[in-house]
C-alpha positions as CSV (number, residue, x, y, z in Angstrom):
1,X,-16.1,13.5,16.9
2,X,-15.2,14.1,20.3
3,X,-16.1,11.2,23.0
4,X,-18.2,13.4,25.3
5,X,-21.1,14.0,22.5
6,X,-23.4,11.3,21.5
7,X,-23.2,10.1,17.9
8,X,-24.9,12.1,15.0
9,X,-27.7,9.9,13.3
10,X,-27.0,9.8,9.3
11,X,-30.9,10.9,8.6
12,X,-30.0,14.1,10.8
13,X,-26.8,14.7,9.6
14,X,-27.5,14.5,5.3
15,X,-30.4,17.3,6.6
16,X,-27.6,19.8,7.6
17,X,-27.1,22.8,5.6
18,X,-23.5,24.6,4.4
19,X,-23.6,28.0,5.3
20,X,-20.9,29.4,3.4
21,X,-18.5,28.9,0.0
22,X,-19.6,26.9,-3.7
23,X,-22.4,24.8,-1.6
24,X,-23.8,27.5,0.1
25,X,-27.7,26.5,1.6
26,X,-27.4,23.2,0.0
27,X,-27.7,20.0,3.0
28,X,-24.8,17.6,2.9
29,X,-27.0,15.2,0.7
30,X,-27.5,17.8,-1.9
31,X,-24.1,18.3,-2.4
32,X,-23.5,14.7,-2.8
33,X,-26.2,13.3,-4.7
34,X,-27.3,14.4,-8.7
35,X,-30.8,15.0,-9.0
36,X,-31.2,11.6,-10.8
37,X,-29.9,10.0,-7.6
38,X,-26.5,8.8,-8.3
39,X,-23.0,10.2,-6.4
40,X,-21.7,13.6,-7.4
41,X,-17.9,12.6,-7.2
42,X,-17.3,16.2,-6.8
43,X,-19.8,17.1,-4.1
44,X,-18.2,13.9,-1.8
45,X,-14.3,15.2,-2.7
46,X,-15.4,18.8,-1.4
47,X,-16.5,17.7,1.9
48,X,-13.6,15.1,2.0
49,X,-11.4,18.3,2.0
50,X,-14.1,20.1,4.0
51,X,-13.1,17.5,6.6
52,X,-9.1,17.9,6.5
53,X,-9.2,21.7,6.6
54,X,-9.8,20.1,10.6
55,X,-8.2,22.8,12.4
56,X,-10.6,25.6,10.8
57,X,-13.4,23.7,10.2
58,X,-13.6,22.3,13.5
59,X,-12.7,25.7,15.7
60,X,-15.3,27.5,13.1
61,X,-18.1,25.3,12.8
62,X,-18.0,22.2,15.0
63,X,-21.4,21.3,15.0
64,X,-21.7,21.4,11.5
65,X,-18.2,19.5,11.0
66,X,-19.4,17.0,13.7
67,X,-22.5,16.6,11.2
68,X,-20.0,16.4,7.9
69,X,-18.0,13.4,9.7
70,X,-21.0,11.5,10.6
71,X,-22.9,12.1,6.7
72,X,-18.9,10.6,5.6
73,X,-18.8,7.4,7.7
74,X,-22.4,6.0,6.3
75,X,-21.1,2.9,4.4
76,X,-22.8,3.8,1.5
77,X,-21.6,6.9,1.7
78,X,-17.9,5.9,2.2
79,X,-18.0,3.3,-0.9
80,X,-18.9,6.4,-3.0
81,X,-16.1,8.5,-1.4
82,X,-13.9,5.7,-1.9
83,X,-15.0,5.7,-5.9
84,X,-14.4,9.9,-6.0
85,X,-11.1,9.5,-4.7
86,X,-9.6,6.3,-6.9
């Protein structure tokens, strides 16, 4: 996130919504939770990638990228990542 906007909170940033693509109207914590509450490995890998497609992402949709980066750095969210990606 650039330094010249203030931090995202994680309650406002699980709420935002994909607009496009496989995850399309589903909020960040949709797409990386199963309904019975535990990770979806596969949800948390797409918006890893999400993430390093930077130069797109961020020119097309930096709000919602700003949004993605802050849902990614939640600890608990990170120790899941960290599992999807082992």
């Amino acid at each position: 996130m650039s330094d010249d906007k203030p931090a995202i909170p994680y309650d406002l940033a699980r709420r935002a919504v994909i607009p496009f693509g496989k995850y399309k109207g589903q909020t960040l914590d949709m797409i990386s939770t199963h309904v019975d509450g535990s990770p979806d490995l596969e949800g948390l890998k797409y918006l890893d990638w999400l993430v390093g497609e930077y130069k797109w992402f961020k020119e097309h949709c930096s709000d919602l990228y700003d949004h993605v980066v802050a849902f990614l750095e939640d600890s608990a969210v990170k120790a899941d990542l960290e599992e999807a990606l082992a």
